[in-house]
C-alpha positions as CSV (number, residue, x, y, z in Angstrom):
1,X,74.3,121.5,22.6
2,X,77.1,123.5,20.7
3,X,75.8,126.1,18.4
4,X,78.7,125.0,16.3
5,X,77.4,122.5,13.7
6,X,79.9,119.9,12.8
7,X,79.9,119.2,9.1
8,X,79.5,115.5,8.6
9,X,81.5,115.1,5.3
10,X,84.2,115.7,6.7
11,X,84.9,112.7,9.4
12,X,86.1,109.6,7.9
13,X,83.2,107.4,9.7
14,X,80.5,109.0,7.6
15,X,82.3,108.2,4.2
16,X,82.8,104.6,5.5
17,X,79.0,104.5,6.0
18,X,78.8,106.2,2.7
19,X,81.2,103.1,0.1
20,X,79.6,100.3,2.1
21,X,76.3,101.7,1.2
22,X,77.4,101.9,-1.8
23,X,79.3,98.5,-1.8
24,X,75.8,97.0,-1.0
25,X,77.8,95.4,2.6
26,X,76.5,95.3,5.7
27,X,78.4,96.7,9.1
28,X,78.8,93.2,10.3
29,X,80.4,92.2,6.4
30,X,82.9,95.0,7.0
31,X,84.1,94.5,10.2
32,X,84.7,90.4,9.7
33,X,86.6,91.8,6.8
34,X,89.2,95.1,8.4
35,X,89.2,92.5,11.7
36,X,86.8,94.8,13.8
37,X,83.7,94.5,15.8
38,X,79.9,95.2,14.4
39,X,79.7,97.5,17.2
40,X,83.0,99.9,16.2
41,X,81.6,99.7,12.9
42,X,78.5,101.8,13.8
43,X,80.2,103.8,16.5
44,X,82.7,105.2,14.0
45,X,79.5,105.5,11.4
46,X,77.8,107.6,13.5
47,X,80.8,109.9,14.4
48,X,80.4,108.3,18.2
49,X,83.9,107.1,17.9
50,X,86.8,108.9,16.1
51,X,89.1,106.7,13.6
52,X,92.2,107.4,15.4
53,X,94.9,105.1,14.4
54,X,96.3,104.2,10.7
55,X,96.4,100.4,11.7
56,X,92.4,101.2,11.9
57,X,91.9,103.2,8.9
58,X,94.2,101.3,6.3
59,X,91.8,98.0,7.6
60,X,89.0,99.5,6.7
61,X,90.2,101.7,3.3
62,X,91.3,97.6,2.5
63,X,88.1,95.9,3.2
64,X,86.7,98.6,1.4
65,X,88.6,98.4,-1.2
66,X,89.3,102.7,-1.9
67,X,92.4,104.3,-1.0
68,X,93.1,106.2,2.5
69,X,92.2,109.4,0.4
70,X,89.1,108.6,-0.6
71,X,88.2,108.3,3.4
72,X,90.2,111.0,4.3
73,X,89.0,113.5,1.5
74,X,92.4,114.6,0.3
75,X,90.5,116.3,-2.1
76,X,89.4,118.8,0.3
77,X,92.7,120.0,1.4
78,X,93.7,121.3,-2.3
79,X,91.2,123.8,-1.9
80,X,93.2,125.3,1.4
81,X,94.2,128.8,0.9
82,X,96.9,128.7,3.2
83,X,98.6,126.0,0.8
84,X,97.1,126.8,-2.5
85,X,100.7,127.6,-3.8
86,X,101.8,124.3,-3.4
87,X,99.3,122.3,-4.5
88,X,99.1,125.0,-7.8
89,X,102.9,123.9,-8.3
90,X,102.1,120.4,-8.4
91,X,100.9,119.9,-12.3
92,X,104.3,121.5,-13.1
93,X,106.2,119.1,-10.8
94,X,104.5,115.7,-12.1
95,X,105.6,117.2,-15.8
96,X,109.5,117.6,-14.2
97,X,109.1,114.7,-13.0
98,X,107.4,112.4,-16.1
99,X,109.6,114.3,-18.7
100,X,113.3,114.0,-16.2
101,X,113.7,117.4,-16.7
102,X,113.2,117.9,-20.5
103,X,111.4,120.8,-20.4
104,X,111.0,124.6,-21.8
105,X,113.2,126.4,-19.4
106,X,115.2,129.5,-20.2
107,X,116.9,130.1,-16.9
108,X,120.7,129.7,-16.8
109,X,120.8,126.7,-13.9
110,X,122.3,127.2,-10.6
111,X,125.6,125.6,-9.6
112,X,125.8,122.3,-8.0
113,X,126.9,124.5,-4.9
114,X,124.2,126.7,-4.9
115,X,121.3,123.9,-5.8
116,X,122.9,122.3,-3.0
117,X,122.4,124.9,-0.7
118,X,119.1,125.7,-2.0
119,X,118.4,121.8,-1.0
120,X,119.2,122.3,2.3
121,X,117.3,125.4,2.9
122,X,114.1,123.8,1.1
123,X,114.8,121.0,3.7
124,X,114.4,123.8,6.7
125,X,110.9,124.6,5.3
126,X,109.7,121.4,4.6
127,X,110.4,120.5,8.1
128,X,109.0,123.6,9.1
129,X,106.3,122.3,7.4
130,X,105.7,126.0,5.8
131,X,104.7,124.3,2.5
132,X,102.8,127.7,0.5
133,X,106.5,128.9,0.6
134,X,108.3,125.3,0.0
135,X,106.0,124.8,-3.2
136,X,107.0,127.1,-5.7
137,X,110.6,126.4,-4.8
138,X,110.3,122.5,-5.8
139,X,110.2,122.9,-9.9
140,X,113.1,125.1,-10.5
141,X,115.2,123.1,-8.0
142,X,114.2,119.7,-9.9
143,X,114.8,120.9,-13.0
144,X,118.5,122.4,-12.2
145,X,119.3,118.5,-10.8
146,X,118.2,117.2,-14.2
147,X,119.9,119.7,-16.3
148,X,122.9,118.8,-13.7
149,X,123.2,115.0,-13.9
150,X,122.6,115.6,-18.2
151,X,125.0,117.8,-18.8
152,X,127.4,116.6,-16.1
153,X,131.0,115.5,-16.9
154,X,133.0,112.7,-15.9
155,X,134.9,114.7,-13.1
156,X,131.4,115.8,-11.6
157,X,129.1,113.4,-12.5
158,X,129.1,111.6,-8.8
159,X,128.7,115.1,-7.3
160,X,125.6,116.3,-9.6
161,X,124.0,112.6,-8.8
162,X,124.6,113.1,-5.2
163,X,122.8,116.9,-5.5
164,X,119.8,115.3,-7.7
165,X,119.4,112.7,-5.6
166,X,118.9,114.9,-2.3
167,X,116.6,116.9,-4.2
168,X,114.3,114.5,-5.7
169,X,113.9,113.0,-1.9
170,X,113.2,116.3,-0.7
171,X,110.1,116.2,-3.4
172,X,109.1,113.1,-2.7
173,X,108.9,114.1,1.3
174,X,106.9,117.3,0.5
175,X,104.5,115.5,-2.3
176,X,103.3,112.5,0.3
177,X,103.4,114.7,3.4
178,X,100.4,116.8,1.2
179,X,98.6,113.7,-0.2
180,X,100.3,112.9,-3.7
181,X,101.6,109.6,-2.8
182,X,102.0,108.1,-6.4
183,X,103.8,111.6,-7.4
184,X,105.8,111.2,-4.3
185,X,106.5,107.5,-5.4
186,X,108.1,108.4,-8.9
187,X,110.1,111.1,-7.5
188,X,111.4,108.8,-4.4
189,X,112.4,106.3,-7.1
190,X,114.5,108.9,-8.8
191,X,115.9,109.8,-5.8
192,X,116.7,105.9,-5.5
193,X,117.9,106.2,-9.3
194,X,120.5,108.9,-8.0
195,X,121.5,107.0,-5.0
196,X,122.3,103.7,-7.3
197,X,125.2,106.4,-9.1
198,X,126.2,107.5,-6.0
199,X,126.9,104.3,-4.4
200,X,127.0,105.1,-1.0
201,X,125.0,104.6,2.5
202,X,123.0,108.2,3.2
203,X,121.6,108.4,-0.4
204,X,120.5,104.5,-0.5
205,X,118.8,104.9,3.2
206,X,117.3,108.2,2.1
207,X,115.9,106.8,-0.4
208,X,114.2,103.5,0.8
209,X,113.2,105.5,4.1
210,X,111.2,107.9,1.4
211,X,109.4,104.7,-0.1
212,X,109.1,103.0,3.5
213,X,106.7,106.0,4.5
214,X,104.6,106.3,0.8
215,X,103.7,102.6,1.5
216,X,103.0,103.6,5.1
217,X,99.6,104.9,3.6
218,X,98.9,102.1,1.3
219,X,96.4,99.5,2.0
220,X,98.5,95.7,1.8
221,X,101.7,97.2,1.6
222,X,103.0,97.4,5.1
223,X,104.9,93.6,4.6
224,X,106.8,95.7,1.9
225,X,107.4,98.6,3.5
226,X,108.9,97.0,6.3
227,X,110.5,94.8,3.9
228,X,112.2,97.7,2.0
229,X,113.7,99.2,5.4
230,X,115.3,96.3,6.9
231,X,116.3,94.8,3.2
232,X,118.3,98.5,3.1
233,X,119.6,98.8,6.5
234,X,121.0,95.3,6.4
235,X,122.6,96.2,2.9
236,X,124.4,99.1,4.1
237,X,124.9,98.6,8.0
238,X,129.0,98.2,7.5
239,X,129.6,100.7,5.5
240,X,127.8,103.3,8.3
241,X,130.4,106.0,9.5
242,X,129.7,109.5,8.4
243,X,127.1,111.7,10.3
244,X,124.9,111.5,7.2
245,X,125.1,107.2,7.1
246,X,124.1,107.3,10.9
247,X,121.5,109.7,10.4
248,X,119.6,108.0,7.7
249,X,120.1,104.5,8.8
250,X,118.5,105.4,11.9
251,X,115.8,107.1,10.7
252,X,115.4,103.4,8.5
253,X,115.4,102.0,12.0
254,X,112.9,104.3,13.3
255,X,110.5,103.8,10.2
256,X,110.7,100.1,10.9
257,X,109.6,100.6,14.5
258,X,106.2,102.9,13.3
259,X,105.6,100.1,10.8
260,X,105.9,97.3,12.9
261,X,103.8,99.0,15.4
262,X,100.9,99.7,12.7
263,X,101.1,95.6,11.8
264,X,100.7,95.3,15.6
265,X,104.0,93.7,16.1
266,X,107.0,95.1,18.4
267,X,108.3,98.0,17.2
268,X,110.9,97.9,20.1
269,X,114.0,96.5,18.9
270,X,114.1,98.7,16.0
271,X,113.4,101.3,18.6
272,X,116.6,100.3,20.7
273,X,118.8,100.4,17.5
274,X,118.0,103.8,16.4
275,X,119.1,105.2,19.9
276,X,122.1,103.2,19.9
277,X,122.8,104.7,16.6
278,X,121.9,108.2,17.8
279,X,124.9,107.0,20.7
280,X,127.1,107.3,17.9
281,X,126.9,110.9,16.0
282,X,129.1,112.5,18.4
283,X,131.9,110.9,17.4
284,X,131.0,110.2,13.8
285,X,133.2,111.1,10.6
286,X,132.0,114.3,8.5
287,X,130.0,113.4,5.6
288,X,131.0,112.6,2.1
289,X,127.4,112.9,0.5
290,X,125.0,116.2,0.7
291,X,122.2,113.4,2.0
292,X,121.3,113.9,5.7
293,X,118.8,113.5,7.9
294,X,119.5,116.5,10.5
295,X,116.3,115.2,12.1
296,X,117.7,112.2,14.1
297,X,119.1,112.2,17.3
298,X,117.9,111.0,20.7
299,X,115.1,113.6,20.8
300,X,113.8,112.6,17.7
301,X,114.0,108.7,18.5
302,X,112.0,109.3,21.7
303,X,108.9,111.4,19.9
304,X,109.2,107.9,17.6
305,X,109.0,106.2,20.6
306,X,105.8,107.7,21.8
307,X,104.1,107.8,18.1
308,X,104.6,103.8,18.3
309,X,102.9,103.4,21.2
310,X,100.1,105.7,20.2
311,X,99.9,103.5,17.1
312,X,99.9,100.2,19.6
313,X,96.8,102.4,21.6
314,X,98.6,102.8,24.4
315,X,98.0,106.4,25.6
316,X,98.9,105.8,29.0
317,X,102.3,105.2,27.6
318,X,102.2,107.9,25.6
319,X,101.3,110.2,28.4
320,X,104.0,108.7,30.8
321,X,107.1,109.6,27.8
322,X,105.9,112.9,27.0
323,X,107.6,114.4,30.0
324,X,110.8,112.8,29.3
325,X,111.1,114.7,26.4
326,X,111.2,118.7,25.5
327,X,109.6,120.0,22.6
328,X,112.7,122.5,22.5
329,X,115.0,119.7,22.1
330,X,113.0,118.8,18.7
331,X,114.8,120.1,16.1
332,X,112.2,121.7,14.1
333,X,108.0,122.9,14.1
334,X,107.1,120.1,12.5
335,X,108.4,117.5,14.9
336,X,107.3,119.8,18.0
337,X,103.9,119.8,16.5
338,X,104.1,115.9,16.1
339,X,105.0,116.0,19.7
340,X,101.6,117.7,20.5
341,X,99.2,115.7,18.7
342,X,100.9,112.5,20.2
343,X,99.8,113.9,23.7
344,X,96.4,115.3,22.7
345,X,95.6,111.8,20.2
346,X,96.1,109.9,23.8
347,X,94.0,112.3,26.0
348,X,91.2,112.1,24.1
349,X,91.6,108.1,23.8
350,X,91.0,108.4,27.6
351,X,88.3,111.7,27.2
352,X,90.5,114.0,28.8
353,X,89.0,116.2,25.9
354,X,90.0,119.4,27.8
355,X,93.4,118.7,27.6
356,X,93.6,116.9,24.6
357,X,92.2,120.4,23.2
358,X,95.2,122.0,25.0
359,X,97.8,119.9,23.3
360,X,96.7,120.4,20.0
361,X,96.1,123.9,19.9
362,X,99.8,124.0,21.0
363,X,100.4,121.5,17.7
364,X,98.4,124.3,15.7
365,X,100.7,126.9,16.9
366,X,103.9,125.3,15.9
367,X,102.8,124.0,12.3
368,X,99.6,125.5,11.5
369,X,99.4,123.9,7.6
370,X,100.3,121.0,8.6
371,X,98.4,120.2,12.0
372,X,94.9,121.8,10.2
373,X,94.9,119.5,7.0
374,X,95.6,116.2,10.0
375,X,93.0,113.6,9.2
376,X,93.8,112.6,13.4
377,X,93.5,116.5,14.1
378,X,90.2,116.7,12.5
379,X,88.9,113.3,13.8
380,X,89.7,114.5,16.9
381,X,88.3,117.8,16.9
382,X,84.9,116.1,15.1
383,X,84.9,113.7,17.6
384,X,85.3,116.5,20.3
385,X,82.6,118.9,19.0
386,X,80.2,115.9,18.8
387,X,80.8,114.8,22.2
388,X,82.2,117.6,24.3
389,X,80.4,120.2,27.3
390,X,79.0,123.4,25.1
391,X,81.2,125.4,27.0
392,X,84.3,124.1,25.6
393,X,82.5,123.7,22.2
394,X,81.7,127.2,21.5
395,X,85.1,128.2,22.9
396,X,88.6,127.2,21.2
397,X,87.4,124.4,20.5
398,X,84.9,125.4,18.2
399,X,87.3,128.6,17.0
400,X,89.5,124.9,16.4
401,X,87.2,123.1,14.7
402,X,86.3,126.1,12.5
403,X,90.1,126.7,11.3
404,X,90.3,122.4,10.7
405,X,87.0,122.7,8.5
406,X,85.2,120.3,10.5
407,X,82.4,123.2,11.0
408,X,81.5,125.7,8.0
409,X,83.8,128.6,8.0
């Protein structure tokens, strides 16, 4: 028995238990309606089973009928020290946002050169997923793009659209990766605004790849989200030349492969086109638009690769990639941490909860916000401390569980 007390609000198994109770359903009603068995029902109820895939938990936030937050506790995360300054900055972002920039600001803007710069290097932290720093960076920036596109005239107009439009996808990537999906929404929609001015491949992709993973978390909108990828990619697959068109039309394709494997289809020939796109780059032309997506290339197709067979539950599969691929070839902490928690999700699918520990205290290491505010990371490590030897318990596992708030501080 682990002297470490898990604390039971926080795995998403005990808030099910919690809305059907209040639904007035029974286990049996709930899983005829998310398409599961009585019996997964009350092993993820009882924190016997961890809810370890988002095929599994946007079934069950739908039959339900609550968001993925409200099983998640999103809530909870605001509270974080380590990310207070972002989620602090976020009032002022949502009025940036609702007001396009029309607001009491008495700072002489940046050029377009510099907020383009600035862009890029907010891009560096966000996929460095350092977001206490990334957060107070995100108002200023927005409102220089609005000023910019306002105030533009007719012989930089495309240019300030192009700048806007990388920067309002850069906010919409940082507001859904912490949990504000319907902030994240309006800004991906000016950043699909921008694109429509722009007129040309990157922007368009960037922004229906930003919309493609908001619906990712929504309950029933998968069909769209896969809808919205492909619709794009076909739109724009002959006009793909430039580093930046190749980049963000694969990262469509690889969207379309995570998607497809969350609806439990193939995600396999989007798979295969986003490595024959990352074929291409070397020999690519040099951009014409600011909007990239320095992420993609073969590395970054094959750590798709093993997150879609994670999200088929295929761990095997997951554990036969991972050697095939280096975290140092990963072009940032955020992606190496992904890398991590693919390996230690599929160890502990198959109890190997020594090394599934392992793998994610390496994730930890790499992207410390990020990887302790997981829902996965903290089902895991719930699931673990529940079910685990006390001598790995009250080890780094329960140091773990401590830092992921899955046992009081």
């Amino acid at each position: 028995m682990s002297d470490f007390q898990p604390d039971d609000s926080r795995y998403v198994g005990r808030r099910v238990r919690a809305i059907r109770a209040r639904r007035g359903i029974s286990q049996q009603v709930l899983a005829d309606r998310a398409g599961l068995s009585r019996g997964a029902i009350a092993k993820y109820e009882n924190g016997e089973r961890p809810i370890d895939s988002r095929r599994t938990l946007l079934a069950l936030a739908s039959a339900l009928g609550v968001m993925v937050g409200d099983l998640t506790g999103h809530e909870q995360e605001k509270f974080d020290p380590a990310t207070a300054g972002f989620h602090m900055a976020v009032p002022e972002i949502e009025t940036v946002l609702w007001s396009r920039g029309n607001v009491t600001d008495t700072r002489p803007p940046r050029s377009l050169d510099e907020l383009a710069a600035l862009a890029h290097t907010a891009t560096e932290i966000r996929n460095n997923c350092d977001y206490a720093t990334l957060g107070p960076m995100l108002v200023p920036m927005l409102t220089d793009g609005y000023r910019h596109i306002r105030d533009a005239n007719s012989a930089c107009a495309e240019q300030a659209w192009d700048v806007f439009g990388n920067v309002a996808y850069g906010v919409a990537s940082a507001l859904r990766a912490r949990g504000y999906h319907a902030l994240a929404w309006t800004a991906a929609q000016e950043a699909e605004r921008a694109a429509a001015h722009v007129g040309q491949a990157a922007p368009l992709a960037a922004a229906a790849f930003s919309q493609g993973q908001i619906m990712l978390s929504r309950t029933g909108a998968l069909p769209s989200a896969l809808a919205r990828t492909m619709g794009t990619a076909e739109k724009i697959a002959a006009d793909v030349r430039t580093v930046g068109d190749i980049e963000t039309f694969g990262m469509l394709h690889l969207q379309a492969s995570l998607v497809a494997a969350t609806m439990g289809r193939d995600p396999e020939p989007h798979l295969a086109e986003a490595t024959e796109q990352a074929g291409r780059l070397a020999d690519a032309k040099p951009n014409t638009s600011v909007a990239r997506n320095e992420t993609f290339g073969p590395a970054n197709v094959a750590l798709w690769r093993m997150s879609a067979a994670m999200e088929k539950r295929e761990p095997g599969q997951v554990l036969a990639l991972a050697p095939q691929l280096s975290p140092a070839d990963l072009p940032n902490e955020g992606r190496r941490a992904q890398y991590f928690v693919e390996i230690g999700r599929a160890h502990a699918m198959q109890r190997n909860y020594r090394d599934s520990l392992y793998a994610l205290l390496r994730a930890e290491h790499a992207a410390p916000q990020h990887v302790r505010n997981m829902v996965h990371v903290r089902e895991l490590v719930g699931h673990m401390m529940r079910s685990a030897r006390r001598e790995l318990t009250t080890g780094d596992l329960g140091r773990l569980a401590r830092r992921v708030g899955v046992v009081p501080a």
